[in-house]
C-alpha positions in Angstrom: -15.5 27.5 13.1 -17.9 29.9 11.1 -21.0 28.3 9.0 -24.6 28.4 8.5 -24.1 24.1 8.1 -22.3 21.3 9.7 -20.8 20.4 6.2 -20.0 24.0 5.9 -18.0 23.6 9.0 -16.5 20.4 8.1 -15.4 21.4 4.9 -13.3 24.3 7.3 -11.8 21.4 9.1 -10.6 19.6 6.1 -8.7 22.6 4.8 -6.9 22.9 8.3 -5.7 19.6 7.3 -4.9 20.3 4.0 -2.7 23.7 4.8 -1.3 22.9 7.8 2.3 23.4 7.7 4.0 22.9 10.8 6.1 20.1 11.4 7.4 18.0 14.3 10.4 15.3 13.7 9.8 11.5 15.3 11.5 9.8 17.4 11.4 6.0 16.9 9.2 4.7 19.7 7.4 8.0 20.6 3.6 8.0 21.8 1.9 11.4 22.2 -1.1 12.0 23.7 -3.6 14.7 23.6 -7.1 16.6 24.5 -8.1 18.9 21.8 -10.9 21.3 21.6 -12.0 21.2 17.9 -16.4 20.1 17.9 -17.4 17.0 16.1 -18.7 17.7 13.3 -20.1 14.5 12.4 -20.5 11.7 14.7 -19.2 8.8 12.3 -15.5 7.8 11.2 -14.1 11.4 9.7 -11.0 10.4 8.4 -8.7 6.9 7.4 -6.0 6.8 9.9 -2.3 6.1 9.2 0.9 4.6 10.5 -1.2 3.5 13.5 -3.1 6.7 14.4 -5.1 8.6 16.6 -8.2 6.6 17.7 -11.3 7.1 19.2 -12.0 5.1 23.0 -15.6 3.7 23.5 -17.5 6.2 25.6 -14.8 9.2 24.3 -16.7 10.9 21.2 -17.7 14.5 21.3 -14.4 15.4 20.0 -12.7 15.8 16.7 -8.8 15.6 17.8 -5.9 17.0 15.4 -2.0 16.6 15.7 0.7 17.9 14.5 2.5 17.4 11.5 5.1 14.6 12.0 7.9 13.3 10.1 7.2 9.4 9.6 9.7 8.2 7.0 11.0 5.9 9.5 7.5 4.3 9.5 7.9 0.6 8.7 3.9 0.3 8.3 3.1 2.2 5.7 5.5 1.8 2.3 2.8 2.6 0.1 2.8 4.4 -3.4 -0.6 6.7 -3.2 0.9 9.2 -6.0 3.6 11.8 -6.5 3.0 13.8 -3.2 3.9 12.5 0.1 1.5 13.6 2.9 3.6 13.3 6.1 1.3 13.4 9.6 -0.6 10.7 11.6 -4.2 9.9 12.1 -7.3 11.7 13.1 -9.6 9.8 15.6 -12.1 7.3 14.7 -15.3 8.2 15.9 -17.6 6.3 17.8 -20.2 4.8 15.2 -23.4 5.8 16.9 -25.5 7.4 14.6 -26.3 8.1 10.6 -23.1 8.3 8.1 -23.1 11.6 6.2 -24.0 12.3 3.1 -22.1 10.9 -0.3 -20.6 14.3 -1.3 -18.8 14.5 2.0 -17.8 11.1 1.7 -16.2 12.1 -1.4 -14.3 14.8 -0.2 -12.6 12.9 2.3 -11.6 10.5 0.1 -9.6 12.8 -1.8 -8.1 14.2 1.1 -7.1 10.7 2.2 -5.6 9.4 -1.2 -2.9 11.8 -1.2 0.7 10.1 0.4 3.6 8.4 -1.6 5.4 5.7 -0.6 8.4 6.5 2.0 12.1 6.1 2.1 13.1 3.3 3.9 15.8 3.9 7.2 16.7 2.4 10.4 17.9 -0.8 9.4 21.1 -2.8 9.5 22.4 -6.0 8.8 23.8 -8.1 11.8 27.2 -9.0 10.6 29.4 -12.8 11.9 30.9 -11.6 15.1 28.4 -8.6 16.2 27.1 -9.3 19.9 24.2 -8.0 21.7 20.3 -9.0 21.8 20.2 -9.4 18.4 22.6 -11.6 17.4 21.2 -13.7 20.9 18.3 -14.2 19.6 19.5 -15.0 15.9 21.6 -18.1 18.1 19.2 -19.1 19.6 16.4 -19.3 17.4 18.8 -21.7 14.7 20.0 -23.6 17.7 17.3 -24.3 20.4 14.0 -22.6 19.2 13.8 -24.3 15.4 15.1 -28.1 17.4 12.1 -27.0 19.4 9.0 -25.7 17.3 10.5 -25.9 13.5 6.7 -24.7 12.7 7.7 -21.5 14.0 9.8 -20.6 11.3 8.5 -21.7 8.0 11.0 -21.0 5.4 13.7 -21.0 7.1 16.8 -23.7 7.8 19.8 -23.5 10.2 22.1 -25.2 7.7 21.2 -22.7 4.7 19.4 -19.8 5.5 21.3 -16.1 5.7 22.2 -14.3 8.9 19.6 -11.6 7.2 16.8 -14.0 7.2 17.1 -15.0 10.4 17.3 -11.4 11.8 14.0 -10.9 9.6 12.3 -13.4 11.6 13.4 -11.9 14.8 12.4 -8.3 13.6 9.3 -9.1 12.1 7.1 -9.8 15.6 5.3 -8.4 18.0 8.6 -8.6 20.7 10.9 -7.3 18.1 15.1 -8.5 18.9 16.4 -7.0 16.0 16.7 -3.7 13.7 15.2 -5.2 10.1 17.8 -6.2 7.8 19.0 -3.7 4.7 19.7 -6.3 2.7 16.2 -7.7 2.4 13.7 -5.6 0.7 10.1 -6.2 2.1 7.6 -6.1 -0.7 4.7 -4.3 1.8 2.5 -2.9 -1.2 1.8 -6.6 -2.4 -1.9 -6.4 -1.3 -2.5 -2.3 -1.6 -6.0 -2.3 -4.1 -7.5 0.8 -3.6 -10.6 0.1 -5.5 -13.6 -1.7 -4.8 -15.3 -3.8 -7.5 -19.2 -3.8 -7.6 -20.9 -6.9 -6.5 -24.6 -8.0 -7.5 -27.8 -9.5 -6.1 -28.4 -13.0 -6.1 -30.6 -14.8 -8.2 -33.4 -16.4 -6.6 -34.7 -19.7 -7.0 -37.7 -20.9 -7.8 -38.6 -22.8 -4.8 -37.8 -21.6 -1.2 -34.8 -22.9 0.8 -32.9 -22.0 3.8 -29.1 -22.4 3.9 -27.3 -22.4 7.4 -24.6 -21.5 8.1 -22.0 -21.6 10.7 -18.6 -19.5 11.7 -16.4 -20.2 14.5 -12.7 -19.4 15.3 -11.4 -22.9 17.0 -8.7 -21.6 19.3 -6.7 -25.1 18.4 -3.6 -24.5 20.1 -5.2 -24.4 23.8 -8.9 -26.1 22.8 -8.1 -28.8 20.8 -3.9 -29.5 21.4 -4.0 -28.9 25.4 -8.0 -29.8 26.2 -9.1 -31.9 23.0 -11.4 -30.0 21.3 -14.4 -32.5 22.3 -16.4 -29.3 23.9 -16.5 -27.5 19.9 -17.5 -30.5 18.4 -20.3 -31.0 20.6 -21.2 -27.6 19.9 -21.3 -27.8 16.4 -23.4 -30.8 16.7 -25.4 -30.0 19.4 -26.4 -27.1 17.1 -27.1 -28.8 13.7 -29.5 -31.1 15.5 -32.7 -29.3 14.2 -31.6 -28.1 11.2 -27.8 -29.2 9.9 -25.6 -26.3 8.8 -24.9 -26.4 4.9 -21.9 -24.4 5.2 -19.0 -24.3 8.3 -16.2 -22.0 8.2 -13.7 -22.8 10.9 -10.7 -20.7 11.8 -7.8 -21.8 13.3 -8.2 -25.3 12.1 -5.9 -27.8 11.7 -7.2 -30.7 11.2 -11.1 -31.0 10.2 -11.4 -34.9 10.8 -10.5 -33.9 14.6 -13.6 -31.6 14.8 -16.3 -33.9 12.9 -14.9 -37.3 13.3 -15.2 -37.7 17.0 -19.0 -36.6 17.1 -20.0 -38.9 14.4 -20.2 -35.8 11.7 -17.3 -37.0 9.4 -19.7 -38.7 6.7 -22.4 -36.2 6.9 -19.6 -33.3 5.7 -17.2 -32.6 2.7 -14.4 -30.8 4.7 -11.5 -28.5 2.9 -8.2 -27.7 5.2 -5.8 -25.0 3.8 -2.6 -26.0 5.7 -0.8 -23.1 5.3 -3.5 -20.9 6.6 -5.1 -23.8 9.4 -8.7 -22.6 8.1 -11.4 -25.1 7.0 -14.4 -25.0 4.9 -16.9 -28.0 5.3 -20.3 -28.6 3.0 -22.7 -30.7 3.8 -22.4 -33.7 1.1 -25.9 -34.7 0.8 -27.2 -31.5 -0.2 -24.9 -29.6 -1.8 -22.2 -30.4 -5.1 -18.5 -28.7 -5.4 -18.1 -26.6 -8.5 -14.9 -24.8 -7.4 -12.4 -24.1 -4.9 -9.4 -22.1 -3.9 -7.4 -19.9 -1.2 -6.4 -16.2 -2.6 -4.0 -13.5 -0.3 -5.7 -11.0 0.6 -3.8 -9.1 3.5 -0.8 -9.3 5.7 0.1 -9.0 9.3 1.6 -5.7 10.5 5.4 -6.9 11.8 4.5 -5.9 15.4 1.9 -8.9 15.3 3.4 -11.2 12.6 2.4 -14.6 11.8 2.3 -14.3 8.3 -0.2 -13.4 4.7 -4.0 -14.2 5.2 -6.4 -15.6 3.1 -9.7 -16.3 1.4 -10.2 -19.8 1.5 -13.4 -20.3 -1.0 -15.3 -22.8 -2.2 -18.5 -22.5 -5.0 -21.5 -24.2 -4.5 -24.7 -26.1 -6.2 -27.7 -27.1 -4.4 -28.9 -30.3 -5.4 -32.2 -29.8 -5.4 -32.9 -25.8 -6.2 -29.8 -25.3 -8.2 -29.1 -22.2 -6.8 -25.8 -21.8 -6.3 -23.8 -20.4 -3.6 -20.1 -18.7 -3.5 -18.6 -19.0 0.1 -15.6 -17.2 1.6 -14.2 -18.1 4.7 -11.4 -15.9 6.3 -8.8 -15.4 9.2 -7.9 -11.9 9.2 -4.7 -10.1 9.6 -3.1 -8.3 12.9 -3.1 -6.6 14.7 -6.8 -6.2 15.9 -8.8 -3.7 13.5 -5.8 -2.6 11.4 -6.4 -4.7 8.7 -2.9 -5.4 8.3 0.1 -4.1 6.5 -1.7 -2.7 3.6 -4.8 -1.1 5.8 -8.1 -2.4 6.4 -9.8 -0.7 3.0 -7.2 -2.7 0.9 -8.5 -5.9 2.9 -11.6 -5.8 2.4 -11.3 -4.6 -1.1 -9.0 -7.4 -1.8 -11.9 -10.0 -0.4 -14.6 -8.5 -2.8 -12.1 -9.2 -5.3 -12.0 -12.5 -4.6 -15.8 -12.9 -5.0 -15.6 -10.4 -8.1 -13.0 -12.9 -9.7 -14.1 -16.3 -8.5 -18.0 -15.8 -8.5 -20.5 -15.9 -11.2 -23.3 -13.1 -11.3 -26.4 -14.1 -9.7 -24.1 -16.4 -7.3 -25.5 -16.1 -3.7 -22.2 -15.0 -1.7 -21.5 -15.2 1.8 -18.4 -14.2 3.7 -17.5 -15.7 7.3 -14.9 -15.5 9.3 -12.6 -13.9 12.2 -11.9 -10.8 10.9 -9.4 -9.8 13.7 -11.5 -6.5 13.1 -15.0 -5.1 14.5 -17.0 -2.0 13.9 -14.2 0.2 15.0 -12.2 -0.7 12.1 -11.4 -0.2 8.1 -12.1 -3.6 7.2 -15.5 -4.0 8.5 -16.6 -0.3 7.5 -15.2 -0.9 3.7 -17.4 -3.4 3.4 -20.6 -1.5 4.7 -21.5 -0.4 1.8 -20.8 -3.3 -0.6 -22.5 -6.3 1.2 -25.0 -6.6 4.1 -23.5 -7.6 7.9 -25.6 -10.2 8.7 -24.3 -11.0 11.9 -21.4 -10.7 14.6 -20.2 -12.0 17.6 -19.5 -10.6 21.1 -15.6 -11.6 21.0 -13.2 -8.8 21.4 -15.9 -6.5 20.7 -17.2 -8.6 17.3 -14.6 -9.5 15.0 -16.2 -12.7 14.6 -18.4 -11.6 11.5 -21.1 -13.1 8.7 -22.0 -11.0 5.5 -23.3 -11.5 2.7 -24.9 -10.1 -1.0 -29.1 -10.6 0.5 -31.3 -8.3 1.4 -32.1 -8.2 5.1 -35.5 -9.4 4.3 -33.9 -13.1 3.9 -32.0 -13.2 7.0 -34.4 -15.9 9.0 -32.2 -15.9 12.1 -29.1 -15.2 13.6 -27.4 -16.4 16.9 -25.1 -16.5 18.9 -24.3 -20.8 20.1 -21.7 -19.9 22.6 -17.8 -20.6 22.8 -17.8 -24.4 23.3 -14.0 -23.9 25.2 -12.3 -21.3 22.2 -11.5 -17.6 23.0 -14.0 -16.7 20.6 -17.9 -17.9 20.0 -19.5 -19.4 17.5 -22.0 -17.8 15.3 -24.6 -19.0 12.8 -27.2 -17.9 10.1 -30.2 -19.2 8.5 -30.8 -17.3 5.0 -34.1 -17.7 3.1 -34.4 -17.6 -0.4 -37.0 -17.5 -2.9 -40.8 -18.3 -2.9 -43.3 -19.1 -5.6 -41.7 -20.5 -8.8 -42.4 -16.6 -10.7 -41.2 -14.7 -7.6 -42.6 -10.8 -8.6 -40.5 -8.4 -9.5 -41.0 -6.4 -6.5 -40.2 -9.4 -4.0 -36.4 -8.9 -5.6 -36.5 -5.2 -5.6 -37.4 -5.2 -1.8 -34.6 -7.3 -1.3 -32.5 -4.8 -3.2 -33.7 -1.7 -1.0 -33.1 -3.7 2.1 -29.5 -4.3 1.1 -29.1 -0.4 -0.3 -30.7 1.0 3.1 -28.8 -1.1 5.6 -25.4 -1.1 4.0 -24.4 1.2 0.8 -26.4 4.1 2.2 -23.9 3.3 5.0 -26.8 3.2 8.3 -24.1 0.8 10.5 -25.9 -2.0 11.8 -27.0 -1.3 15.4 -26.1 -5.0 16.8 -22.6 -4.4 15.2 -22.0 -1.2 17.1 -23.6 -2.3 20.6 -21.2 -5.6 20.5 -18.1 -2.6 19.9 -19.0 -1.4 23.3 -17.5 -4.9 24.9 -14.3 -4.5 22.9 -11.6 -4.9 25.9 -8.5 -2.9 25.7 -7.0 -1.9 22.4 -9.4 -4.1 20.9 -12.1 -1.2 20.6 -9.3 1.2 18.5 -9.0 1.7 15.2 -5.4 0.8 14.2 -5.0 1.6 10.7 -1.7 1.5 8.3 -2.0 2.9 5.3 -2.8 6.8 5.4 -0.7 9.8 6.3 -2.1 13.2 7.1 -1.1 16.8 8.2 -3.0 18.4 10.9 -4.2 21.3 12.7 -1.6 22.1 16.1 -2.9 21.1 19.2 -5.0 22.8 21.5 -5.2 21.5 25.1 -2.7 19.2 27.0 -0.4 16.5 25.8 2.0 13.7 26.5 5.1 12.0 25.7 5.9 8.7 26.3 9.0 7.0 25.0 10.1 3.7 24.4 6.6 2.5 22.9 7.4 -0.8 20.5 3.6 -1.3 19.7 0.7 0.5 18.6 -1.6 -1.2 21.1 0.5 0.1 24.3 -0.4 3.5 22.9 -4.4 3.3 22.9 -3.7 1.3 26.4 -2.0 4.4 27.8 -4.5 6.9 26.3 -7.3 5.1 28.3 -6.1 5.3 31.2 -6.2 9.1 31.0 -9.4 11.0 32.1 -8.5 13.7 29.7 -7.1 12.1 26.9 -9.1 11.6 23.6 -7.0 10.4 20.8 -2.9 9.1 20.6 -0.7 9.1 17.6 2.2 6.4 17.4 5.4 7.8 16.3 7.6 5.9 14.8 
């Protein structure tokens, strides 16, 4: 690569991408894995990945990897209309986030380069017919005879008495341990949550007294905490830690039943509590302080088949302080599978969908705060869209930080931040305190501090160092970035590579390519 500049020589890169021309046809299930020779350019996430992609391994960057151009039309993950041309091609690495983003114009150009892909013919189906044999039809037995008798809340939707042969073999296609080819005859609606813009958000307005509002966020684990062990060990954490200074605001994930987490520690009366039972998430306000103005649950993002359980959501809820008036817009959220793809529709359409939800549902000058597990750390497309619209308060250390808090502040308010522990779940709990305003005339220059500290620690895109250090304890596939919605065409590989057959999941792919000295990035071919 020639050029007096680093942009100069990334700009070289992007136009291998753009003219490459070779092509390689899939095979369903194919992993390939390679060590490439191209510099990094710039140590930050290049490119958007695609169709499950090449990704970067904590303690791997240095290296820029490319791969050939592939034929993906059998790609069940991406059925995404992104304009006239279809870009065929997998993903480049995602680079370890260790240092300064680069600048807006180069931003910009990768954008454009990453736009470019149409939606994809779909193939490889069929529809199990009365009499067929094999696995399939097994597990389509099965699961109307013994598994709905068994766990009916595994199959939402469906009934043994009336539902088709096709929905059934939907069900067993659409999992992480798939049984069955996906039906023909049922056309998957996969662009449902594609939003490929962001809308602007705003700073809060300040009141005219100081307060502090505390908040809490904590995935519950309730299958194995709370239906195997009884869930006592959570709620005596979340009381144990409101002790000094009761949280105004809890969003709990994987909840399904909120007078089972406040009622046995004596917190039932102190809190309003919210369950979405299709979801199992819970928002809880603290009644004496605070007054409801609005509520709701909006879709924002869907599982990838391989890891399916379903749509996920914003549950919200839009607050008034009693006292200050000020008035507070919170979102809490589970998000989609598998870990840091952001689901069917890619991470950027997730977390452009949940600014949306704030966009739509919040008022201007609203104080907003966003909570949840993301299913997505600092690796991923969900967490890094949303760098440079709101500030990341906060994350935890659970599968390398997926557990996050952000918010429309300024850094400048953000009193504390800790980390209480995981009271039993798989996952640990995390709070905030946030102070706002001061003297009744806060100055002018008190709220444009507040709007630098949000500008230089999130939409000038400077990652937040706490974010990236808890990446480096991601486990496994956990530290990849595993993202849907993009197709590229790349340069041909230089240096050596491997095929493995027979992959079913994206994740078994990143596994493989760490346990390989020499191998730097995979691409999943379906």
């Amino acid at each position: 690569l020639k050029g007096s500049s680093e942009t100069d020589r990334f700009l070289q890169v992007l136009n291998v991408i753009k003219e490459t021309t070779a092509s390689m046809v899939s095979n369903s299930g194919r992993l390939m894995l390679f060590a490439v020779a191209v510099p990094v350019l710039l140590p930050i996430l290049l490119v958007r990945s695609a169709a499950d992609s090449l990704v970067d391994l904590p303690g791997k960057a240095g290296l820029f990897e490319a791969a050939s151009d592939i034929d993906l039309r059998n790609d069940d993950e991406r059925q995404a209309d992104r304009g006239d041309a279809v870009v065929a091609g997998c993903a480049v690495k995602a680079l370890q986030l260790r240092a300064a983003r680069a600048g807006s114009a180069d931003a910009a150009v990768l954008d454009s380069v990453s736009s470019n892909a149409d939606e994809l013919d779909e193939e490889g189906c069929h529809d199990m017919q009365e009499g067929e044999g094999g696995a399939c039809m097994k597990s389509i037995i099965w699961s109307k005879s013994e598994g709905y008798t068994a766990h009916p809340d595994w199959y939402t939707g469906l009934n043994p008495a009336t539902s088709t042969i096709a929905e059934w073999q939907l069900k067993a296609w659409n999992t992480s341990h798939p049984t069955c080819p996906r039906p023909c005859s049922i056309k998957l609606d996969d662009n449902w949550c594609m939003l490929n813009s962001a809308p602007e958000l705003w700073e809060p307005t300040l009141p005219g007294s100081p307060m502090e509002i505390k908040i809490l966020s904590y995935n519950l684990f309730w299958w194995n905490l709370f239906k195997i062990h009884g869930g006592q060990s959570a709620s005596e954490l979340i009381k144990r830690s409101g002790e000094s200074k009761p949280f105004d605001v809890i969003g709990l994930q994987e909840c399904e039943d909120a007078d089972k987490v406040f009622g046995p520690v004596g917190l039932f009366s102190e809190y309003t509590a919210f369950h979405d039972s299709d979801k199992n998430v819970c928002i809880a306000f603290r009644t004496s302080a605070w007054t409801k103005l609005g509520y709701g649950v909006s879709e924002v993002a869907g599982d990838m088949h391989t890891e399916y359980y379903g749509r996920r959501s914003a549950q919200w809820i839009r607050l008034q302080h009693n006292d200050t008036k000020l008035v507070l817009f919170f979102v809490n959220h589970h998000g989609p599978l598998s870990v840091n793809s952001g689901g069917k529709c890619g991470g950027a359409s997730t977390a452009h969908n949940l600014l949306k939800v704030m966009a739509t549902n919040a008022v201007k000058g609203d104080t907003v705060v966003l909570v949840g597990d993301f299913n997505a750390n600092a690796a991923s497309r969900p967490v890094q869209s949303l760098w440079p619209k709101l500030l990341q308060v906060y994350n935890g250390i659970a599968f390398g930080g997926v557990d996050n808090i952000f918010s429309n502040v300024g850094r400048s308010s953000i009193s504390s931040t800790e980390d209480l522990g995981s009271g039993g779940s798989d996952h640990h709990a995390i709070a905030t305190v946030i102070t706002l305003g001061g003297v009744a005339n806060q100055s002018a220059n008190q709220s444009a501090k507040q709007s630098a500290d949000l500008t230089s620690s999130s939409a000038a895109g400077a990652e937040p160092a706490f974010s990236i250090e808890k990446l480096m304890h991601a486990q496994g596939s956990d530290g990849c970035l595993i993202e849907p919605e993009l197709k590229y065409v790349f340069a041909s590989i230089d240096g050596p590579s491997q095929d493995v057959g027979g992959i079913t999941d994206s994740r078994v792919c990143c596994r493989a390519c760490m346990g390989k000295d020499w191998c730097k990035a995979w691409v999943w071919m379906v």
